[in-house]
VOGU-3710 file (C-alpha; in Angstrom, 3 decimals, decimal comma):
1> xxxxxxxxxx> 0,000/0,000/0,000  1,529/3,212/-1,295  1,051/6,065/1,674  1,755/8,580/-0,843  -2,059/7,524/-2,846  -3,314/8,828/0,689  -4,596/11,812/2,684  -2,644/12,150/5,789  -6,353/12,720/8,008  -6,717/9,652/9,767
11> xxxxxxxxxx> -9,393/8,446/12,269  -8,970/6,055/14,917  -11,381/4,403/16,404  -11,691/2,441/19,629  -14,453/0,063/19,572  -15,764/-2,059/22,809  -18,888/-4,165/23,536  -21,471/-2,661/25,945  -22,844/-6,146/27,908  -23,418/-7,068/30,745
21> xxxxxxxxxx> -20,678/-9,390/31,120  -18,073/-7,357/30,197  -16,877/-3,586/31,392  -14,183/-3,434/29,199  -14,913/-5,490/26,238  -14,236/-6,275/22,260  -11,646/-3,095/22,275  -11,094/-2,053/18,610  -9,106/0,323/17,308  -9,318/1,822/13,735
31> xxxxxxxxxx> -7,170/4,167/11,503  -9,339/5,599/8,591  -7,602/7,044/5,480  -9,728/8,423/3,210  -8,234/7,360/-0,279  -7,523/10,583/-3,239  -8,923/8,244/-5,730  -12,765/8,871/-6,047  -15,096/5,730/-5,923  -12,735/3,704/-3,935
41> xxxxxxxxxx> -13,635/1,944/-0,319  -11,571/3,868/2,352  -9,020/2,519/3,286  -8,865/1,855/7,808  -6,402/0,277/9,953  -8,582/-1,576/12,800  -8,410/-3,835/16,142  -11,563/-5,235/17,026  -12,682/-8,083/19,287  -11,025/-8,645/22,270
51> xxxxxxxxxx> -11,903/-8,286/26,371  -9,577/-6,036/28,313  -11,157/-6,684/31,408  -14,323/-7,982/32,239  -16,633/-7,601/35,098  -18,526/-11,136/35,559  -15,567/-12,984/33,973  -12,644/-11,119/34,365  -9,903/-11,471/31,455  -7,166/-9,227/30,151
61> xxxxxxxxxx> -5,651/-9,478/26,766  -2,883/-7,179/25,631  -4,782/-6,544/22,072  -6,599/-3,698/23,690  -3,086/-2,157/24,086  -1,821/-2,333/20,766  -5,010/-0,286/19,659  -4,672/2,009/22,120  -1,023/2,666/21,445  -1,021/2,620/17,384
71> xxxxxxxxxx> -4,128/5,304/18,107  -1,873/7,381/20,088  1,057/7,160/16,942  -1,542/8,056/14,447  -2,394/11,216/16,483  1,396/12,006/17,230  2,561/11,583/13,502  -0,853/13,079/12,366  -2,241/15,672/14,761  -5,694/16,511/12,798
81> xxxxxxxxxx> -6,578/12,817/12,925  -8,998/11,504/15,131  -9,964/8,668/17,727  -13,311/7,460/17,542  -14,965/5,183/19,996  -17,571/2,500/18,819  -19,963/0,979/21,539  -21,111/-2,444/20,184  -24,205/-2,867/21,781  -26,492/-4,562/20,002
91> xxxxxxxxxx> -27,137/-7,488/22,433  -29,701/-5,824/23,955  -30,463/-7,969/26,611  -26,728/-7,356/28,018  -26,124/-4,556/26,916  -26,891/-1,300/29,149  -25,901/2,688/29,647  -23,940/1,959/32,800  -21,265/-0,230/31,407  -21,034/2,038/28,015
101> xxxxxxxxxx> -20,320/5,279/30,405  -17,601/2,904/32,474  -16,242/2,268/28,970  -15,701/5,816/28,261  -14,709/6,513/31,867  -11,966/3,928/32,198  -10,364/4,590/28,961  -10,418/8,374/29,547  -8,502/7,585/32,988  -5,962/5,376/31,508
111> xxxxxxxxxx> -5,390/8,149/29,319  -7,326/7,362/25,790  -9,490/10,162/24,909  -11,677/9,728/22,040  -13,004/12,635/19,425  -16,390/13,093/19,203  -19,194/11,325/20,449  -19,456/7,487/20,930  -20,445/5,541/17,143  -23,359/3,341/18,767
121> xxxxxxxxxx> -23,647/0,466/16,983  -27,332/-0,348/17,857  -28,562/2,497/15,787  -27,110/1,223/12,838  -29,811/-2,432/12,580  -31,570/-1,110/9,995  -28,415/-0,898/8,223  -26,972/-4,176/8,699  -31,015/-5,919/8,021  -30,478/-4,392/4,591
131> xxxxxxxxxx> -26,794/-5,959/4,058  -28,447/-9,810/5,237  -31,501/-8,708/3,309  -29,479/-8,452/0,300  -27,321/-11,397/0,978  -30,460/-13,546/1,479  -32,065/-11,888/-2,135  -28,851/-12,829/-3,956  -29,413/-16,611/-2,626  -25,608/-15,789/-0,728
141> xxxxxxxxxx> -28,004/-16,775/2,687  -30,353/-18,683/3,423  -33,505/-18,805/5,569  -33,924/-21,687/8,524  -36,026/-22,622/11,069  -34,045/-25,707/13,054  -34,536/-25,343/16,471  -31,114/-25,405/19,472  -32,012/-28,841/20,751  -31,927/-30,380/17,036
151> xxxxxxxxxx> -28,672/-28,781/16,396  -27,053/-29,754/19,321  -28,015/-33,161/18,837  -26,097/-33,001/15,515  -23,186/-31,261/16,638  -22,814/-34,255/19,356  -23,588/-37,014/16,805  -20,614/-35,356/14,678  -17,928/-35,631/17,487  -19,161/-38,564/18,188
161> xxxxxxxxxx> -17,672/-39,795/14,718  -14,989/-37,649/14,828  -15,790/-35,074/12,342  -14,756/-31,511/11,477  -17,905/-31,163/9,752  -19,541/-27,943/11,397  -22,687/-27,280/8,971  -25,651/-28,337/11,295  -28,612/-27,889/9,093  -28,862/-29,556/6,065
171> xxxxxxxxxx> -32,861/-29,129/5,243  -33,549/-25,244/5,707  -31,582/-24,178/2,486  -32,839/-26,340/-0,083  -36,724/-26,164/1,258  -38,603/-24,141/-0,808  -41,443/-23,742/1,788  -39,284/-22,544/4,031  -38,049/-20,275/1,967  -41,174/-18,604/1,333
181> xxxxxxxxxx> -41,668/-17,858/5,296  -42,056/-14,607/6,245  -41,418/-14,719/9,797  -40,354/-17,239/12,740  -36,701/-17,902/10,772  -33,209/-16,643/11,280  -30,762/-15,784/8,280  -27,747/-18,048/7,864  -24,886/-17,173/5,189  -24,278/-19,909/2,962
191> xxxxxxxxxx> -20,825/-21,726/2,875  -19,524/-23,543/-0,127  -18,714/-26,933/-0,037  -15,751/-27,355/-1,943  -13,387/-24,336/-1,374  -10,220/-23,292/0,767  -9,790/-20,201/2,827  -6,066/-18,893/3,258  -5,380/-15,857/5,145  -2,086/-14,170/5,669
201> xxxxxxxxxx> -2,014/-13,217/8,895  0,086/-10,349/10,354  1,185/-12,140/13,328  0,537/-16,051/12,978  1,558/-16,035/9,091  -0,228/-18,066/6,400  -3,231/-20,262/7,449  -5,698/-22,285/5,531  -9,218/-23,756/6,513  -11,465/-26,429/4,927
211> xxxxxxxxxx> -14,573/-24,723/4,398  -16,220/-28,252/5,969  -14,773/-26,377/9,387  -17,147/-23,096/9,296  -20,451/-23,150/10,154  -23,757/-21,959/8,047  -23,792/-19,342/11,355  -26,484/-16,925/11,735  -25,881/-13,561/10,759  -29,359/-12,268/11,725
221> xxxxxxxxxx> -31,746/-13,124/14,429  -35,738/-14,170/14,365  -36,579/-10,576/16,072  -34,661/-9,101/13,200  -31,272/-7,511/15,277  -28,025/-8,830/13,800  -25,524/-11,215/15,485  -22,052/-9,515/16,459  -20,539/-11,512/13,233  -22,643/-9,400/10,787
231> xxxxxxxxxx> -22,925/-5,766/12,792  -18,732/-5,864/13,309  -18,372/-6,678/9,556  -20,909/-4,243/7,913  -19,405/-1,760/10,740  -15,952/-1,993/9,901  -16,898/-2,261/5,669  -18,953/1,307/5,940  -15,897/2,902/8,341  -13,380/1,528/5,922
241> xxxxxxxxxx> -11,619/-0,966/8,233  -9,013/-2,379/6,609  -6,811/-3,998/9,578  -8,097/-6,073/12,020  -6,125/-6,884/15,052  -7,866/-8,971/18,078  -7,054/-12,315/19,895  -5,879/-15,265/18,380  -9,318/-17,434/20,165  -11,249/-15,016/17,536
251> xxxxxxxxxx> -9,663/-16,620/14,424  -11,946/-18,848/13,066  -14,172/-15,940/13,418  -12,186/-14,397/10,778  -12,822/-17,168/8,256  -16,622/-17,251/8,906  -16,522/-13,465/8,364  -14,797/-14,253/4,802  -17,774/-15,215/3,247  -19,818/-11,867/4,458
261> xxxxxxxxxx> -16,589/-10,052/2,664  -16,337/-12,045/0,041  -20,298/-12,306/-0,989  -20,900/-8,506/-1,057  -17,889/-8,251/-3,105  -16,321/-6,174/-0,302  -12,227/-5,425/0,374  -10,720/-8,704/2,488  -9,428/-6,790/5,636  -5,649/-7,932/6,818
271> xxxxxxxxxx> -5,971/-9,277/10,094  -3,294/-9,877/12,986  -4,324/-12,357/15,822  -2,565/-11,826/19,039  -1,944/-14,795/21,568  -4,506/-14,454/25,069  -2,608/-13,990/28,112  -2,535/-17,024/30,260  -2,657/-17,393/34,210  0,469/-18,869/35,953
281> xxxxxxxxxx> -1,411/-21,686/35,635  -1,156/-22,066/32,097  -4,278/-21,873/31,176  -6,779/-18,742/29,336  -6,628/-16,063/32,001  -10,337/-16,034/33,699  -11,850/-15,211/36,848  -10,876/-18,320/38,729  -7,219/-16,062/38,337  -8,713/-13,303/40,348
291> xxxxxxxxxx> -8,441/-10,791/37,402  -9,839/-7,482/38,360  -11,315/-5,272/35,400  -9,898/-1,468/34,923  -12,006/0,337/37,763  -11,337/-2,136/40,319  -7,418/-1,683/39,442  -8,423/1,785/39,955  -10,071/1,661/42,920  -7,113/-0,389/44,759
301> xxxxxxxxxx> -4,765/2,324/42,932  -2,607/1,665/41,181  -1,358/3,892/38,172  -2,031/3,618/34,711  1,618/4,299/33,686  1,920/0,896/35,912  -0,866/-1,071/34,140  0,039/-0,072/30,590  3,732/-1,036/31,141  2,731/-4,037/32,193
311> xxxxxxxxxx> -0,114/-4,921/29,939  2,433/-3,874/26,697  4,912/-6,447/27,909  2,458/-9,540/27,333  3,229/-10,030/24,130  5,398/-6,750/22,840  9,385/-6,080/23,658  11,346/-2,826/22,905  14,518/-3,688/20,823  16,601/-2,209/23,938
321> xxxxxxxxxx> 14,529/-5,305/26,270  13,908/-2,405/29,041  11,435/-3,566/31,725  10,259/-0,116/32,630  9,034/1,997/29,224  7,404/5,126/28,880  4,233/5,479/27,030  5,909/7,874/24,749  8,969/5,213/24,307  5,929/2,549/23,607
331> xxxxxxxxxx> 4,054/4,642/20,915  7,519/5,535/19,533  8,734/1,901/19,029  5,992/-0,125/18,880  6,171/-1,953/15,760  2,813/-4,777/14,734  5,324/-7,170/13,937  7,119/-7,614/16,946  4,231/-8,981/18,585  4,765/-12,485/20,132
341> xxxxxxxxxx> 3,198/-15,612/18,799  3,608/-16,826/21,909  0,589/-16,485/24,744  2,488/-14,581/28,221  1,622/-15,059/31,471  0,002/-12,414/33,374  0,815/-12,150/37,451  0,338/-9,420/40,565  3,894/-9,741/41,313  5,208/-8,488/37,861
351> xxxxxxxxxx> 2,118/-5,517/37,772  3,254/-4,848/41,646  6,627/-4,401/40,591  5,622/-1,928/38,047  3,583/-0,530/40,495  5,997/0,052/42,614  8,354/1,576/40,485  5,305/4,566/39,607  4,630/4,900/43,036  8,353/5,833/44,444
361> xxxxxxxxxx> 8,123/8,289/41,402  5,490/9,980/42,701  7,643/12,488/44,509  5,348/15,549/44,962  2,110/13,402/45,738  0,052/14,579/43,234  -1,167/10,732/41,968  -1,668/9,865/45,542  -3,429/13,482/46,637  -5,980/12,718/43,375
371> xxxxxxxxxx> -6,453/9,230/44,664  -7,215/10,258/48,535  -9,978/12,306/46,785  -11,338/8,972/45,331  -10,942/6,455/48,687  -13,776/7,363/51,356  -11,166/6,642/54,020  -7,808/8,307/52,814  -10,210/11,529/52,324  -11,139/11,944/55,849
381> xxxxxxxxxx> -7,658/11,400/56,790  -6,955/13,748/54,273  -9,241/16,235/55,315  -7,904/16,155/59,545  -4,935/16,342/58,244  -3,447/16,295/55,034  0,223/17,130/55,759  0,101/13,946/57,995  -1,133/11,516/55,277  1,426/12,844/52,794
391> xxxxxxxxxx> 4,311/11,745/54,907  2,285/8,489/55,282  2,601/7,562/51,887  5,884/9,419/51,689  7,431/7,034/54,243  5,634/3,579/53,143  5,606/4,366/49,912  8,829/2,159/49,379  6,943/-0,701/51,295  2,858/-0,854/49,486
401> xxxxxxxxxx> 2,226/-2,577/46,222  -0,573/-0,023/45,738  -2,641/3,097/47,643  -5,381/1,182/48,967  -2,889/-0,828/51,571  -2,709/2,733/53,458  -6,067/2,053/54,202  -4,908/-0,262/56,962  -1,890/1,527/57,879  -2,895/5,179/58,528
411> xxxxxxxxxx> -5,494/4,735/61,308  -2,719/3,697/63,687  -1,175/7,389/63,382  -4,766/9,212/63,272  -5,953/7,259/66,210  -6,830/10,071/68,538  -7,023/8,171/72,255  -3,988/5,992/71,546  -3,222/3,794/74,106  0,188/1,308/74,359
421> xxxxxxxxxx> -0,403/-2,176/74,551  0,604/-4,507/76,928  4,053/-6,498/75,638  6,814/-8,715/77,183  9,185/-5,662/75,434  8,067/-3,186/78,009  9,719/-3,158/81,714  10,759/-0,711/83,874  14,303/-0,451/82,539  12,790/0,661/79,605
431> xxxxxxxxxx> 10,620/3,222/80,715  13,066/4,914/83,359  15,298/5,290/79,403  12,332/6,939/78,141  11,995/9,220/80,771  15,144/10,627/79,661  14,576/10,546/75,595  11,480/12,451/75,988  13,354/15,120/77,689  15,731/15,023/74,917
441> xxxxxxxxxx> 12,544/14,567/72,317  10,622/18,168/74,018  14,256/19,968/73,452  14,865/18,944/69,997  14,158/22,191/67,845  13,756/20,716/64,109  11,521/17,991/63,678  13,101/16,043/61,061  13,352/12,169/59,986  17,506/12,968/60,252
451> xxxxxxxxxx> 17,532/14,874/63,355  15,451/12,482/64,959  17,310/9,423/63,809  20,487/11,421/65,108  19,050/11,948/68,489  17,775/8,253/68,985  20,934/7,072/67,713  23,548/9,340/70,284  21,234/8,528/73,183  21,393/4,501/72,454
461> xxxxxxxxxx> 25,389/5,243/72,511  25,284/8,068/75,798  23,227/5,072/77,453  25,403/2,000/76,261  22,760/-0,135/74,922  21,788/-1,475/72,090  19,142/-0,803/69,550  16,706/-3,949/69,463  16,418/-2,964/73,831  15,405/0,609/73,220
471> xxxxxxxxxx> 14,000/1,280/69,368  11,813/-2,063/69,312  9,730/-1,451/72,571  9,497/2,554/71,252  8,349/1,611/67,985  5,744/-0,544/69,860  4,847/2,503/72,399  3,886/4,235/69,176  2,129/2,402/67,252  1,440/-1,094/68,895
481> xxxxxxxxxx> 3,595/-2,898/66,431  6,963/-4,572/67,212  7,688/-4,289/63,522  7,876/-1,791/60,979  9,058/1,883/59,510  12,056/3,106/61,621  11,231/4,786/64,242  12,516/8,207/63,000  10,077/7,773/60,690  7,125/7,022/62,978
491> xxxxxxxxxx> 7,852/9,763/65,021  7,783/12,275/61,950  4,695/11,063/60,621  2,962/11,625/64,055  5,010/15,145/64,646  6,099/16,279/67,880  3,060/17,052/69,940  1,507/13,425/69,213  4,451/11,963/69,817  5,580/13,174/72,961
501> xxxxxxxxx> 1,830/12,566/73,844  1,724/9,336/73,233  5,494/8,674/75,553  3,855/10,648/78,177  0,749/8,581/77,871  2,560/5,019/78,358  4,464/6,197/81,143  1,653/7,118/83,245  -0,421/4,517/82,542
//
């Protein structure tokens, strides 16, 4: 394909399933370039198909990234291009407003803003009942009336002798009275018998299917709304879709779709299949892997630089193999044929490690000051005081995988009627020493993690003891645990009234 035969205004669109099943589903993303030539099908680069993360059934697959990122190039090499967002929806009975608006809201937090409004696919049915219409009038599909049961019982008879053979109904198509119905049928597309799909796939290479493997499958329903393998095909034909790039479980889909192409004389997209990420298991990732979808990741906090670094590396590596990539280093390397043929395996421990990394770079606290806004908890913290939780996080920032685990560490240093716990570390040797630190502690002028260390540390020499006698049972008078941030640090976070409050507490009690 020559790029010079092209406009340089491009449009990429984003397109996702609106059930109720999945919050993040069947991403899609499409480059349109609208040919010079006049009569010609525009020409669209798309990814289609595949769950990011789902709510019922959780699953993550890293073919939502590519789309995402190659939109992001297009706008960076072509600024007046545009992402469009397409909400396939027209499952009704799944489908709903609340997961289309988490749609929008997820990908506009992970940082995917689309132009214009949403492309809604449901409003197009009349438009797809014409395109089966006119496959059925051209005798390209076929009218049947065969109920589940009947079918099934085929399909099992079939494995039963070991066949590939896939067309269930055999009657429908040659019966003239059923033909002549004009309601209670569905529309199947017809299948040759004798003919060979091959398809040169972007990532897998060449592959060929019998057409004795694909099915006669429906491509509209008896109410008249059209099943997702007709809507995504007219969709993609009328937009100009060109590329399609989705999971590799969605490839036979691609043959069936052939014949929709193929019988309406339409443009055979390219496709590129990309591997599913497996659990550590080895298996399809699914819920039984505990999989969250994007707003629970959200809601535990962690970042999106996190979640995109790791969701890139499932199946995509830089040429310079760095772990830890920038979103502008991804959308400035990534290359559609470096893409693994290989399925990865997706883990907490890699995502916390990337997590990790974000988090310690979060040296001003803006990510986590957003985020306290968001957690009911952190935000009344926040709001008694907000210089306090900020050296919370600055402190165990080092030590949490993500924001939410300061959930169960803050209240300890908020906890306004603190009182020690009894423990076999505290005697009265211990608490005739702290006698004297505190009146070291009420002298000390600036109340800093060094200067406090410093103190701590020339009083365990002045005294001749050691550290585990005297900093283990203070940590504990603090905060009630034997274990934990050093104690510098704990008496920084709670700042010098509370903490001197808190000595003075233990001792007389």
């Amino acid at each position: 394909m020559d790029p010079n035969t092209f406009e340089t205004k491009r449009v990429w669109c984003q397109v996702y399933s609106a059930t109720s099943t999945m919050a993040m589903p069947l991403p899609c993303a499409t480059t349109f370039t609208k040919p010079l030539q006049k009569n010609k099908v525009p020409i669209v680069a798309t990814m289609e198909g595949i769950p990011i993360f789902v709510t019922k059934s959780p699953l993550i697959n890293p073919a939502n990234i590519p789309s995402d990122i190659l939109a992001k190039k297009a706008k960076k090499k072509f600024p007046k291009s545009k992402f469009l967002l397409r909400i396939e929806d027209t499952d009704k009975i799944r489908s709903n407003n609340e997961f289309k608006n988490n749609i929008i809201d997820e990908l506009n937090w992970m940082g995917f803003h689309h132009d214009d409004e949403p492309y809604i696919q449901s409003e197009r049915i009349k438009r797809h009942q014409e395109v089966a219409l006119d496959l059925l009038e051209n005798n390209k599909a076929f009218k049947c009336i065969c109920k589940p049961a009947e079918l099934e019982k085929k399909r099992n008879e079939n494995m039963k002798k070991h066949t590939n053979v896939k067309r269930l109904c055999t009657k429908c198509e040659n019966s003239h009275d059923v033909q002549k119905l004009k309601n209670g049928y569905v529309i199947r597309i017809k299948i040759p018998n004798s003919e060979n799909i091959t398809l040169t796939d972007l990532v897998q290479g060449g592959i060929t299917v019998e057409n004795q493997e694909i099915d006669n499958f429906i491509i509209l329903r008896n109410d008249g709304t059209p099943t997702y393998m007709l809507a995504v095909v007219v969709d993609d034909f009328d937009m100009g879709v060109n590329l399609i790039i989705r999971g590799d479980d969605h490839l036979n889909n691609s043959f069936r779709q052939f014949y929709i192409y193929k019988n309406m004389h339409w443009p055979i997209p390219q496709y590129a299949h990309i591997p599913l990420i497996h659990g550590e298991d080895g298996k399809k990732l699914s819920k039984r892997h505990g999989v969250l979808n994007i707003s629970e990741f959200k809601e535990k906090g962690y970042l999106q630089e996190a979640i995109i670094n790791n969701l890139i590396l499932l199946g995509w590596a830089p040429s310079n193999e760095d772990e830890i990539i920038s979103l502008e280093e991804i959308i400035n390397n990534f290359e559609i044929k470096n893409l693994s043929k290989s399925s990865s395996i997706f883990n907490y421990d890699k995502l916390n490690y990337f997590n990790c990394y974000y988090l310690r770079k979060d040296t001003n606290v803006k990510k986590f000051h957003d985020y306290s806004q968001t957690n009911p908890q952190l935000k009344t913290f926040y709001r008694k005081d907000k210089e306090k939780l900020k050296r919370i996080f600055n402190i165990y920032k080092t030590k949490i995988n993500y924001y939410k685990e300061l959930e169960n560490i803050s209240p300890i240093y908020f906890e306004e009627n603190f009182v020690t716990k009894k423990n076999i570390l505290l005697n009265k040797e211990f608490k005739e020493l702290l006698k004297k630190c505190i009146i070291l502690l009420e002298n000390l002028d600036l109340w800093e993690n060094i200067k406090i260390e410093d103190l701590i540390k020339n009083f365990i020499n002045t005294n001749k003891i050691k550290f585990i006698s005297f900093g283990k049972p203070l940590r504990f008078t603090l905060i009630n645990l034997e274990n934990g941030p050093a104690v510098s640090d704990i008496f920084f976070i709670l700042g010098k009234k509370n903490s001197i409050l808190r000595l003075n507490n233990y001792i007389k009690g």
